[in-house]
DOLO-127253 format. One record per residue: residue in one letter; residue number from 0; x, z, y of N, C-alpha, C, CB in turn. Coordinates in steps of 0.001 Angstrom, whole numbers, plus 500000, padded with zeros to 6 digits. Each point is the difference from the previous one (the first is absolute). Glycine has a CB too. Layout:
<nodes>
NODE   rest    nr      n.x      n.z      n.y     ca.x     ca.z     ca.y      c.x      c.z      c.y     cb.x     cb.z     cb.y
NODE      A   NUM        X        Z        Y        X        Z        Y        X        Z        Y        X        Z        Y
...
</nodes>
This chain:
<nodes>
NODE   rest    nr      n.x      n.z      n.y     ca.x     ca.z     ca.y      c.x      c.z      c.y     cb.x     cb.z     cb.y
NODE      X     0   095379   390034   073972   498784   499271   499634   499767   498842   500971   499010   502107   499017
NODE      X     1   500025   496756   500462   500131   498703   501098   498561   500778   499985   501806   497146   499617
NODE      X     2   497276   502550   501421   499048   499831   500317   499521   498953   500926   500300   501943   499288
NODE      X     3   498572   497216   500413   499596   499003   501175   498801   500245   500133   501372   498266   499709
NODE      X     4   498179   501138   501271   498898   500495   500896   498996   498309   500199   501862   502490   501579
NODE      X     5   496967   497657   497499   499355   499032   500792   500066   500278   501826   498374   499738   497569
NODE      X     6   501074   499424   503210   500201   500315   501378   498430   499799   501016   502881   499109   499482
NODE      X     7   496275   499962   500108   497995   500715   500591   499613   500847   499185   498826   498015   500762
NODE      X     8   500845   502434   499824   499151   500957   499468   500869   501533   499360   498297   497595   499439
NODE      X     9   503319   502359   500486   500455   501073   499509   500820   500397   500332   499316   499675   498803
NODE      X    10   501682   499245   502316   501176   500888   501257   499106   499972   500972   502568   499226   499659
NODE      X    11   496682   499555   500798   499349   499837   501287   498516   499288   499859   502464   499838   501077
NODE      X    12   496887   500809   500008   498543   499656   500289   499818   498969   501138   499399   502329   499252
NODE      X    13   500829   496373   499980   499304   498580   500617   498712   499878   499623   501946   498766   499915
NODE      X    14   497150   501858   499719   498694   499976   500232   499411   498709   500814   500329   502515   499850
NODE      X    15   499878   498598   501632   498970   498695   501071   501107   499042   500410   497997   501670   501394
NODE      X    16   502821   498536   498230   500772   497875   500577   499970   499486   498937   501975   500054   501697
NODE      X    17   497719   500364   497340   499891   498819   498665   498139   499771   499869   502718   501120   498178
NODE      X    18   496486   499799   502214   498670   499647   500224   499941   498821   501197   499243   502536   499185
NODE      X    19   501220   498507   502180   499929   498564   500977   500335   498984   499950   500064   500939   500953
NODE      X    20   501499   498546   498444   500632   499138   499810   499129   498956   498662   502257   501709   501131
NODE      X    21   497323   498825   497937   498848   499346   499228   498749   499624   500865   500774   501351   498004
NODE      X    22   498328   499705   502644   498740   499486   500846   500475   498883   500983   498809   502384   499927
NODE      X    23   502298   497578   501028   500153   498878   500958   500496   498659   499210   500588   501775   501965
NODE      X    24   499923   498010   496591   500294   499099   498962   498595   499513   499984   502046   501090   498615
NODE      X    25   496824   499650   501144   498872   499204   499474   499245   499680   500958   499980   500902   498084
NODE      X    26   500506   499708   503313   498920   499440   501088   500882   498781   500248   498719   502276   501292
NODE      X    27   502440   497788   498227   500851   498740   500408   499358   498605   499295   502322   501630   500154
NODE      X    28   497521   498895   499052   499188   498962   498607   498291   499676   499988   501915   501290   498347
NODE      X    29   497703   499545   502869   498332   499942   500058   499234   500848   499334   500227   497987   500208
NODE      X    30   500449   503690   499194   499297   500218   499104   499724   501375   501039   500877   498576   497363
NODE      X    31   498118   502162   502097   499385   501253   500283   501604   501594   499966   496892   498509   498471
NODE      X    32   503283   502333   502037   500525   500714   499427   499500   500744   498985   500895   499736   501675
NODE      X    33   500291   501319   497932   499747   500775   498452   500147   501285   500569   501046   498412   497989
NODE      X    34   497969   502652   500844   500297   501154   500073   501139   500173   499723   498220   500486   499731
NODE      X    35   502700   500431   501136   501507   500317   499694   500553   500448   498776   499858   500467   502003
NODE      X    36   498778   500708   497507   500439   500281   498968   499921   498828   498664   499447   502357   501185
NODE      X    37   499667   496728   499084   500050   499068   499031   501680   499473   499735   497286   499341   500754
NODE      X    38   503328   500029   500626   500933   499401   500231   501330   501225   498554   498820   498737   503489
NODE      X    39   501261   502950   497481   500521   500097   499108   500301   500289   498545   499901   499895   501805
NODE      X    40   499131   499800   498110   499301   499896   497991   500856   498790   499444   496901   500578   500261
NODE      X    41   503098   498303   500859   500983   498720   499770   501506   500256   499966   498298   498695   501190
NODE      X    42   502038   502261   499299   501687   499944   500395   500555   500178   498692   500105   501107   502433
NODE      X    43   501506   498892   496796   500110   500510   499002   500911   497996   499477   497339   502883   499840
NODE      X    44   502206   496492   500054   500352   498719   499386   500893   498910   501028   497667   500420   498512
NODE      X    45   502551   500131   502635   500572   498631   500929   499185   499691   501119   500855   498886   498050
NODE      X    46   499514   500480   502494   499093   499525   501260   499464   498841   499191   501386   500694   502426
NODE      X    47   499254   498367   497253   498876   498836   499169   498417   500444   499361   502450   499002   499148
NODE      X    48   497990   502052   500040   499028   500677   499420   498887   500633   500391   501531   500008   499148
NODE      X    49   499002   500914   502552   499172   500377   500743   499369   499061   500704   501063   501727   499930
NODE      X    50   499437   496982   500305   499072   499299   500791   498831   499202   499290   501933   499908   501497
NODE      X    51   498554   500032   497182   499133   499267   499203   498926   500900   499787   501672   498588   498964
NODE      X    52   498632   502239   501045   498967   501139   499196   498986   500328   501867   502368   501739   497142
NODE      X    53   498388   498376   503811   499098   499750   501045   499098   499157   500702   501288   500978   499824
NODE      X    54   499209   497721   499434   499147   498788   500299   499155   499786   499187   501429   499090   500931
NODE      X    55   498649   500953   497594   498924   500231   498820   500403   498901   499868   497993   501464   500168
NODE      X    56   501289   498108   498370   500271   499370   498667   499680   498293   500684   499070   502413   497800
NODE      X    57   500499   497200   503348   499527   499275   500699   500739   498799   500581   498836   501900   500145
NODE      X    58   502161   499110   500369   501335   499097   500608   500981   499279   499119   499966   501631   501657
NODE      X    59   500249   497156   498713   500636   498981   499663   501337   500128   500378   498103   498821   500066
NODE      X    60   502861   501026   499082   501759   499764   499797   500111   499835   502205   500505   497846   496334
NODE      X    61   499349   501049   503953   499816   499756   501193   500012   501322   501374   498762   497981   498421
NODE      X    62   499952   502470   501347   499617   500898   500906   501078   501443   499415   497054   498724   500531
NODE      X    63   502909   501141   498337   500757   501837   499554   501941   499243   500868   498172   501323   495999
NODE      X    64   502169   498115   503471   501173   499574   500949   500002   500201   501439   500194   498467   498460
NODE      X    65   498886   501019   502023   500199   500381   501461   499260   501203   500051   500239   497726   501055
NODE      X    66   498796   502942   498469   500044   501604   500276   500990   500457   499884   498317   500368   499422
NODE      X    67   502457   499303   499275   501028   501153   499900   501380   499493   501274   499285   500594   496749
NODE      X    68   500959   498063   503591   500757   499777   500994   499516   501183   501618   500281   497055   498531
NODE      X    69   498201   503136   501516   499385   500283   500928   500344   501147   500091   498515   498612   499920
NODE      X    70   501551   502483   498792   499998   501262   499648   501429   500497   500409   498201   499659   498118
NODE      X    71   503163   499876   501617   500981   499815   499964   500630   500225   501295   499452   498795   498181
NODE      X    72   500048   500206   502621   500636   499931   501517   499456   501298   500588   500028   497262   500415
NODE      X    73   498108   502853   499610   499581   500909   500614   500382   501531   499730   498484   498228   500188
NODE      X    74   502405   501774   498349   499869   501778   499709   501257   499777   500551   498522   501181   497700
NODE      X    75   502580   498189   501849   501040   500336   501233   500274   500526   500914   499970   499022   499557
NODE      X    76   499248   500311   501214   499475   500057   501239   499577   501311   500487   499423   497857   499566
NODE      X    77   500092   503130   499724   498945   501136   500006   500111   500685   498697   498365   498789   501516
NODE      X    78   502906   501256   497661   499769   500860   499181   500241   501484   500199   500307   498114   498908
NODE      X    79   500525   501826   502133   500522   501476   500473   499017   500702   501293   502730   499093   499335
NODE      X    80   496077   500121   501056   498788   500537   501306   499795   501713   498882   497972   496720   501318
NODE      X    81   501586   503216   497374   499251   501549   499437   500499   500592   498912   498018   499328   500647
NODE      X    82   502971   500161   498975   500743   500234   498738   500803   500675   500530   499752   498272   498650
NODE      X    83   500556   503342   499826   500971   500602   500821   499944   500846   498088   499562   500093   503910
NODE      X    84   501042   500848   496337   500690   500689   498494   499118   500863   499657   502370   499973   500374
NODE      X    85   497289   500299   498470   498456   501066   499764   501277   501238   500105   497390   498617   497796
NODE      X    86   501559   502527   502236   500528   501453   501012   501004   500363   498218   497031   501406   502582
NODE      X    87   504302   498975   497700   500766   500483   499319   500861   499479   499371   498726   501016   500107
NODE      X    88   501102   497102   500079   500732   499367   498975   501256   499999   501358   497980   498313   497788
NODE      X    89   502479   501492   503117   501394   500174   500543   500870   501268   499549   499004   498785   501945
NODE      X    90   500380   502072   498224   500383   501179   499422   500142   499900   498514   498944   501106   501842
NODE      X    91   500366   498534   497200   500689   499955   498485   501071   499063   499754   497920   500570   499170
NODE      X    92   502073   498253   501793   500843   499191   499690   501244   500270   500406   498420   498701   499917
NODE      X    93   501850   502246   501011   501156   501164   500257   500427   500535   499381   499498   500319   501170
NODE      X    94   500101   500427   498126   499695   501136   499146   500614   499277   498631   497614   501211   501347
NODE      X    95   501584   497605   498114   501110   499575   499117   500977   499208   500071   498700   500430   499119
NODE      X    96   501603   498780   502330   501369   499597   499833   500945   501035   500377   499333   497784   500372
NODE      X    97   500366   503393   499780   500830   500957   500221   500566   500629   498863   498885   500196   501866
NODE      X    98   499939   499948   496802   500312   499892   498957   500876   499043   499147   498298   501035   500602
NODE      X    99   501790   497719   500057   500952   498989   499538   499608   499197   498713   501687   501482   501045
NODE      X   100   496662   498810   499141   498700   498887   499549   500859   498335   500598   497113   502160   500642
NODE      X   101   502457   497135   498480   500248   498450   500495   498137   499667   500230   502899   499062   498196
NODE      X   102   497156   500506   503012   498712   499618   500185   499700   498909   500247   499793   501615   500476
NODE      X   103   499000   496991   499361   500234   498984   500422   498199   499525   500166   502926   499690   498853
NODE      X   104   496920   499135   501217   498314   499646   500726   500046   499104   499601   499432   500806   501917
NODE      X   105   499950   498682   496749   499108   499345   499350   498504   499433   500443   501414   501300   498673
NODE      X   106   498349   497536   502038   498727   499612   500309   499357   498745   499811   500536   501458   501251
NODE      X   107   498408   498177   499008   499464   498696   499870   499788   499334   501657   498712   500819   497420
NODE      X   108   501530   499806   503298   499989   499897   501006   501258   498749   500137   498782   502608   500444
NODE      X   109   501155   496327   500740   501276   499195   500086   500952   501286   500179   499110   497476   501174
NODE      X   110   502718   502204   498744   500834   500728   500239   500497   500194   500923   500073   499734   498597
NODE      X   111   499929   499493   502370   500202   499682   501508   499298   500712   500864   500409   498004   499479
NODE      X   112   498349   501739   499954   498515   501170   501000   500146   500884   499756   498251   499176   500080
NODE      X   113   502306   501380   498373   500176   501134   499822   501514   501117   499976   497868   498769   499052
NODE      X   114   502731   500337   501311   501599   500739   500953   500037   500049   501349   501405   499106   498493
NODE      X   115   497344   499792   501839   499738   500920   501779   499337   501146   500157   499768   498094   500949
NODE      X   116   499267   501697   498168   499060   501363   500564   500910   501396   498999   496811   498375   500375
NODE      X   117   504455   501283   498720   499850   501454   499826   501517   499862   501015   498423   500973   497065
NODE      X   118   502033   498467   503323   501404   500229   500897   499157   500230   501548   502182   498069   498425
NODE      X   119   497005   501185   502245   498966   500594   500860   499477   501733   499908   499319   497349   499769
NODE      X   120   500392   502726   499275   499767   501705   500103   500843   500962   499395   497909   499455   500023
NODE      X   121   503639   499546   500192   500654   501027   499957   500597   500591   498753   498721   500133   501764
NODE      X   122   500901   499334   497117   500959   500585   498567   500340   499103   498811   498866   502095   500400
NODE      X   123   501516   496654   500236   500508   499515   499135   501440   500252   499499   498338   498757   500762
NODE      X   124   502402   502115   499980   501353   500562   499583   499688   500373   498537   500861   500973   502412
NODE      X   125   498250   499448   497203   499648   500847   499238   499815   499210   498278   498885   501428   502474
NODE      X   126   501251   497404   497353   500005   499234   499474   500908   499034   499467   498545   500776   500925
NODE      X   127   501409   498995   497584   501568   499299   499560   499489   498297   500349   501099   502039   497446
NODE      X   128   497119   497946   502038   499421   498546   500501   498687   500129   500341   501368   498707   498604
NODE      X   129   498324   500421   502022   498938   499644   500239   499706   498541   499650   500125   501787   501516
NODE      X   130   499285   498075   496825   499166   498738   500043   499083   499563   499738   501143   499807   499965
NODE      X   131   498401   499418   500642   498038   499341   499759   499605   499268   499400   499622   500124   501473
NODE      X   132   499345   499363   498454   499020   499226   498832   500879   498726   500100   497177   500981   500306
NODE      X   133   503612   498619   500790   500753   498462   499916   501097   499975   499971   498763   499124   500969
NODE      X   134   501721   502427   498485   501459   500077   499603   500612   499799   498372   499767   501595   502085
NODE      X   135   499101   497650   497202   500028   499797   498701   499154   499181   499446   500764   501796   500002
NODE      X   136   499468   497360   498528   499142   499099   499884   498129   500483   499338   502775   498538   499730
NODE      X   137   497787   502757   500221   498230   500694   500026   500162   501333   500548   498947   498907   497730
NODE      X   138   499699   501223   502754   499723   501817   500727   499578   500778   498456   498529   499406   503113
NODE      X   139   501577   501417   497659   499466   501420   499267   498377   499554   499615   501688   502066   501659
NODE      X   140   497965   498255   496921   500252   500890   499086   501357   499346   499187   497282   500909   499933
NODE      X   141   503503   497668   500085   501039   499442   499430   501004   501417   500265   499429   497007   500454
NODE      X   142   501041   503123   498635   501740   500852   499874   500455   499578   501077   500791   500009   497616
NODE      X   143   499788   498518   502660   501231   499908   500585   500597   500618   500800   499526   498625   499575
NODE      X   144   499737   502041   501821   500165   500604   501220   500823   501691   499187   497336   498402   501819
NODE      X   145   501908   502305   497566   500358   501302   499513   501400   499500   499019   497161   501318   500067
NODE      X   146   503199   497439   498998   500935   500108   499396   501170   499654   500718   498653   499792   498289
NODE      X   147   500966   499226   502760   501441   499784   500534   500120   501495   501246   500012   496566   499655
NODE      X   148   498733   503765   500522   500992   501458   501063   500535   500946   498749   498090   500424   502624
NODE      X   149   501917   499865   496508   500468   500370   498884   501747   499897   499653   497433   499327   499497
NODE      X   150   502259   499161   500877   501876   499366   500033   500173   500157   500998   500428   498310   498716
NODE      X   151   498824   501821   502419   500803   500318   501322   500196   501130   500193   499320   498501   500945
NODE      X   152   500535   502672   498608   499909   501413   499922   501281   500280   499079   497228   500265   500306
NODE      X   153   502928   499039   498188   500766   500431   499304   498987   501310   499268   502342   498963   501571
NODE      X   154   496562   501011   498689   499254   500957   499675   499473   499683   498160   499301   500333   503082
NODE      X   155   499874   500731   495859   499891   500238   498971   497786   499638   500301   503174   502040   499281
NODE      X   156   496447   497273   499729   498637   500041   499721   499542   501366   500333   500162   498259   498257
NODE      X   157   499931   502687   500931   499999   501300   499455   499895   500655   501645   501616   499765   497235
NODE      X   158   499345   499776   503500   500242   500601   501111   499397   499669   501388   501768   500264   498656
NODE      X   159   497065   498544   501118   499685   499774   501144   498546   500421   500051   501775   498263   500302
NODE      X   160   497501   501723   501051   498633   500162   499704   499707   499151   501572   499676   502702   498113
NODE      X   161   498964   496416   501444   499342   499422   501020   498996   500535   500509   500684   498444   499252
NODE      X   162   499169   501892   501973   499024   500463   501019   499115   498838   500613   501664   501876   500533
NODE      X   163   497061   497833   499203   498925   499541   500546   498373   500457   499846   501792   498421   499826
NODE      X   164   497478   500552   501192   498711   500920   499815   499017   499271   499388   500375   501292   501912
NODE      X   165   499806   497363   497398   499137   498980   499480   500227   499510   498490   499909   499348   502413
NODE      X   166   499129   500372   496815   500503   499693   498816   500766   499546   499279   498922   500209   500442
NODE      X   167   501427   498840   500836   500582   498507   500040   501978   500949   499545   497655   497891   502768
NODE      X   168   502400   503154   498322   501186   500661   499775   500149   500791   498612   500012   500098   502501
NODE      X   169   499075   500336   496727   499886   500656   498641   500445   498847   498843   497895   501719   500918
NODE      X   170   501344   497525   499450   500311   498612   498930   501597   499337   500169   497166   499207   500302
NODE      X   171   503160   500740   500758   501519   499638   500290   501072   501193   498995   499221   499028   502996
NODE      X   172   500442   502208   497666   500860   500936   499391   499995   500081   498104   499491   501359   502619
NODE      X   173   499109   498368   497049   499812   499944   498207   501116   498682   500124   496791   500845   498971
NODE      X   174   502544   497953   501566   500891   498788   499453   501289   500382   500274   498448   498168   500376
NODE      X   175   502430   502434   500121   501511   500201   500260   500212   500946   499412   500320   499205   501862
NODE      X   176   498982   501720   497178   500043   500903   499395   500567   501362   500511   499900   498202   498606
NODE      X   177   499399   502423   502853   500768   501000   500929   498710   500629   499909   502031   498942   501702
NODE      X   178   498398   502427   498916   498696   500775   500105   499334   500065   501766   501080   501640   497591
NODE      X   179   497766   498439   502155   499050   499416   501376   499313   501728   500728   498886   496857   498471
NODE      X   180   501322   503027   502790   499313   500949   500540   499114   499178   501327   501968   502058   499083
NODE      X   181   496815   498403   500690   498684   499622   500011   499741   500888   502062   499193   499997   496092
NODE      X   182   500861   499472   504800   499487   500703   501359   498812   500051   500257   501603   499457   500847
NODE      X   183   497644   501436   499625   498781   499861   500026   499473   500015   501020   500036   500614   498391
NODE      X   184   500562   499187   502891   499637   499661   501468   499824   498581   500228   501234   501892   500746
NODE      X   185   498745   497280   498628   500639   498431   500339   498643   499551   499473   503025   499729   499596
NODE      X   186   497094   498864   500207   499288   498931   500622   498812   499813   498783   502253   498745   501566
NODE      X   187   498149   501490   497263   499126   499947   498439   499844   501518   499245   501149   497390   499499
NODE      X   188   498618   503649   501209   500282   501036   498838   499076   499856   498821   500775   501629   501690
NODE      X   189   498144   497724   498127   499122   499488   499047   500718   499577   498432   498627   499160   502304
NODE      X   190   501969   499771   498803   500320   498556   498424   501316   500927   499628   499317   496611   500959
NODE      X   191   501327   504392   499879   501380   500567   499964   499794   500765   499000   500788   499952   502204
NODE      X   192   497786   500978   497695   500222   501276   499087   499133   499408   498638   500135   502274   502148
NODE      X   193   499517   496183   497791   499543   499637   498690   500997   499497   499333   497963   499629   500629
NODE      X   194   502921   500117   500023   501685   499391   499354   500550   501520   499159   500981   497931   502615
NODE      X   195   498635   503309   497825   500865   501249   499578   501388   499551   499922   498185   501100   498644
NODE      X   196   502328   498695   502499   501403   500376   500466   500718   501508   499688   499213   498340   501821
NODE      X   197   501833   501724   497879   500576   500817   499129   499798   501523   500899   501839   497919   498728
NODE      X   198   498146   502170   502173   499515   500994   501242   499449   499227   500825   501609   501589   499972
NODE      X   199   497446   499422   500583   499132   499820   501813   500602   501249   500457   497211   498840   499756
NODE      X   200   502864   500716   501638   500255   500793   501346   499057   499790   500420   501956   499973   500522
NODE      X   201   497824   501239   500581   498963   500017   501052   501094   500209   501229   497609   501099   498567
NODE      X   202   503517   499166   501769   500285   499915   501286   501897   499844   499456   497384   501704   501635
NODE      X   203   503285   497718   499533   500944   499759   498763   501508   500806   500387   498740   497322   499358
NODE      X   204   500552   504108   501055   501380   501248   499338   499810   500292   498297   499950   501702   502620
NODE      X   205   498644   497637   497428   499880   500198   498234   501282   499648   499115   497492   499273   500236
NODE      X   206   502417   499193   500585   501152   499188   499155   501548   500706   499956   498638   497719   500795
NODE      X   207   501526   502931   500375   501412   500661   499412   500176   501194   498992   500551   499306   502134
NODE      X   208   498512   501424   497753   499565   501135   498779   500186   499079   498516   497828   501555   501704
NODE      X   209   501588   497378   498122   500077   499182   498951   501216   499852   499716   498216   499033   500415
NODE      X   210   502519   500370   500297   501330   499091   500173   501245   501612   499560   498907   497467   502685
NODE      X   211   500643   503341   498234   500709   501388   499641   499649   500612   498712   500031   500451   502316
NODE      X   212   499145   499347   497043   499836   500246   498830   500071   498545   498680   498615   502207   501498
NODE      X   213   501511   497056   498676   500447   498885   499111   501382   500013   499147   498686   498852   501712
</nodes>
């Protein structure tokens, strides 16, 4: 089976460096900070998206450019200070490449930021790819990302299933026509369980019971 893994909110908890890294963006810009949890209500679409949606409907082409230039350098910089793997996902991701699961990380996240921080903590072995919102000419909810790991797998529709915790990941998996499993620790469980993703987990040894029974 291929399986991919959105990667906030459902291998790893960037929470507070994607809050901080947003609040020091808008003090960069003159603005007030945000409740964190607001911030991650935003995550899910790209950093463009998150910054727009953090600056409000207000900001001009101009200013969202250099936020998001602002946003960019600074999470770099600090994406790895609080981010680290929610409790069990190293261990499943063992567990099924041991099984001889093809696994890979699907995100909106850049791809670059996001092959440091998962080779930084350590398991990107574990992975056929890792690519991000600027590894294609559209992010997720677009197919492209799930069809070409598909050809890179050599893998079957039928046979894959996408792991994320935001809607944004439910809608990708309908458009590529794969079946979606829904996490419920991560960053939207709200907008996640109004999508009805084909399963929810609550902790994710769930997910190998599924996968063992599929």
């Amino acid at each position: 089976m291929l399986i991919i893994f959105d990667l906030d909110g459902t291998l790893i908890d960037s929470s507070k460096d994607l809050a901080i890294s947003m609040n020091a963006t808008r003090a960069h810009m003159g603005m007030p900070p945000l409740d964190p949890n607001l911030i991650f209500s935003y995550v899910g679409n790209g950093v463009a998206a998150l910054v727009q949606r953090a600056l409000g409907d207000s900001a001009s082409e101009p200013m969202l450019q250099e936020a998001v230039a602002y946003f960019l350098k600074f999470y770099r910089a600090h994406a790895l200070e609080h981010t680290q793997l929610y409790p069990g996902i190293r261990e499943l991701l063992e567990q099924l490449s041991s099984a001889r699961h093809k696994l890979a990380v699907l995100t909106n996240k850049p791809a670059r930021i996001s092959y440091d921080i998962v080779k930084a903590l350590a398991f990107a072995d574990r992975f056929i790819r890792v690519y991000g919102g600027d590894s294609f000419a559209a992010k997720k909810p677009d197919p492209i990302g799930v069809a070409t790991l598909i050809g890179d797998a050599g893998a079957r529709h039928e046979d894959t299933l996408l792991v994320g915790d935001s809607a944004v990941d439910v809608e990708a998996a309908r458009n590529a026509g794969v079946r979606c499993c829904g996490v419920l620790w991560g960053f939207q469980p709200e907008g996640l369980r109004a999508k009805n993703p084909d399963i929810m987990i609550n902790q994710p040894a769930e997910l190998l019971n599924y996968i063992h029974q599929s």
